[in-house]
Each structure stands twice: as C-alpha cells, then as structure tokens.
C-alpha positions in Angstrom: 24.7 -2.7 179.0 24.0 -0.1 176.4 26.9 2.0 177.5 30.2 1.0 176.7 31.9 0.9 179.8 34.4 -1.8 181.7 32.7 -2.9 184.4 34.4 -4.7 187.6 32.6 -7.4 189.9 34.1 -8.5 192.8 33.3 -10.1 196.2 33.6 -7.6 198.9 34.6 -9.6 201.8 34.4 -7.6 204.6 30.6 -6.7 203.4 29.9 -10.1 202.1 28.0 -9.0 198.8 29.4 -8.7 195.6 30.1 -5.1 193.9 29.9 -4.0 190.5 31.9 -0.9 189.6 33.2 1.0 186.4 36.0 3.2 186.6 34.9 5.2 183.8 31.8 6.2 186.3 33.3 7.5 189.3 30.7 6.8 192.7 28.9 5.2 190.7 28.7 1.2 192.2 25.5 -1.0 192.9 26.2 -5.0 194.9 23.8 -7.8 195.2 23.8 -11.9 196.7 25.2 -12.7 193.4 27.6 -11.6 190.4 24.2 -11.4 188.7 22.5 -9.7 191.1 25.2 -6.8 191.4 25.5 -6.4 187.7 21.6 -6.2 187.3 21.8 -3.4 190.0 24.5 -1.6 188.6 22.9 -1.4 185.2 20.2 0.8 187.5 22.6 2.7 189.1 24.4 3.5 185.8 20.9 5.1 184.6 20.5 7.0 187.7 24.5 8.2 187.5 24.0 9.4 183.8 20.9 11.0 184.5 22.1 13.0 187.9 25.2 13.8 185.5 23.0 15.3 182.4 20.8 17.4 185.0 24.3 19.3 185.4 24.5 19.8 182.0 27.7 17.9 182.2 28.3 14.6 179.3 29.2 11.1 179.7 32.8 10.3 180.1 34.8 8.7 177.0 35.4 5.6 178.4 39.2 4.8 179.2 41.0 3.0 175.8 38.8 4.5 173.7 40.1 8.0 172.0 37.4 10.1 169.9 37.0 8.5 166.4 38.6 5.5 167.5 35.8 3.4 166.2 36.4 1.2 169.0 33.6 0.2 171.4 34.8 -1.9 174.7 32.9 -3.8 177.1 34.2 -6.3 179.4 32.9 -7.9 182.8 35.7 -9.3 184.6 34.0 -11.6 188.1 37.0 -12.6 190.8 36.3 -13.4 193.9 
C-alpha cells in the first residue's frame, strides 16, 4: 500500500469472509474469501475513501504513532483468525 496506514485483517465469523480495516480510515473496510482477497479489496476501497474525502476538500489523516516531522513511516498487516 502506498499509504502508510495500519491495516487489520481478521476473520469475521458471523459473516464468514475476512475484513481488512485501518483505524486511521474510519468506514473505510473492504472483505474477500481470503486474507488476500480482503487486503487486495481494501487497497480499492482505500482509493475510493481518499478520493470521496479530497472531493470535500478535507486531507488524509496523520496516521496514529506518527506525529508531524516524525520521520517515521508505519505499515503493518497483522492476519488473526
């Protein structure tokens, strides 16, 4: 991903699919069959979040652990299930 956000992937049992979800991007989610799948579909949603969100004029979240000039960049996929 090209945006440095955490993103979580887990198995939603009552819906059977898997989720992908950041919680620097709230609403923002996508699921698939697979880890995979749900991560390849969030990358999409991710584009269609950040573009809804520039069409307000608003900008993209700082994501969390990451203060301005912190020189840091973060991006971690954690899978459970």
């Amino acid at each position: 991903m090209k945006y440095p956000y955490e993103i979580k992937v887990f198995f939603d049992i009552r819906d059977q699919i898997w989720v992908a979800v950041s919680d620097d991007l709230p609403g923002c989610s996508a699921g698939g069959a697979t880890p995979v799948e749900a991560l390849q579909e969030f990358e999409l949603a991710v584009e269609a979040w950040i573009e809804a969100l520039e069409s307000t004029g608003k900008s993209l979240p700082i994501p969390k652990g990451m203060g301005v000039g912190s020189g840091e960049r973060q991006s971690t996929t954690a899978v459970t299930g």
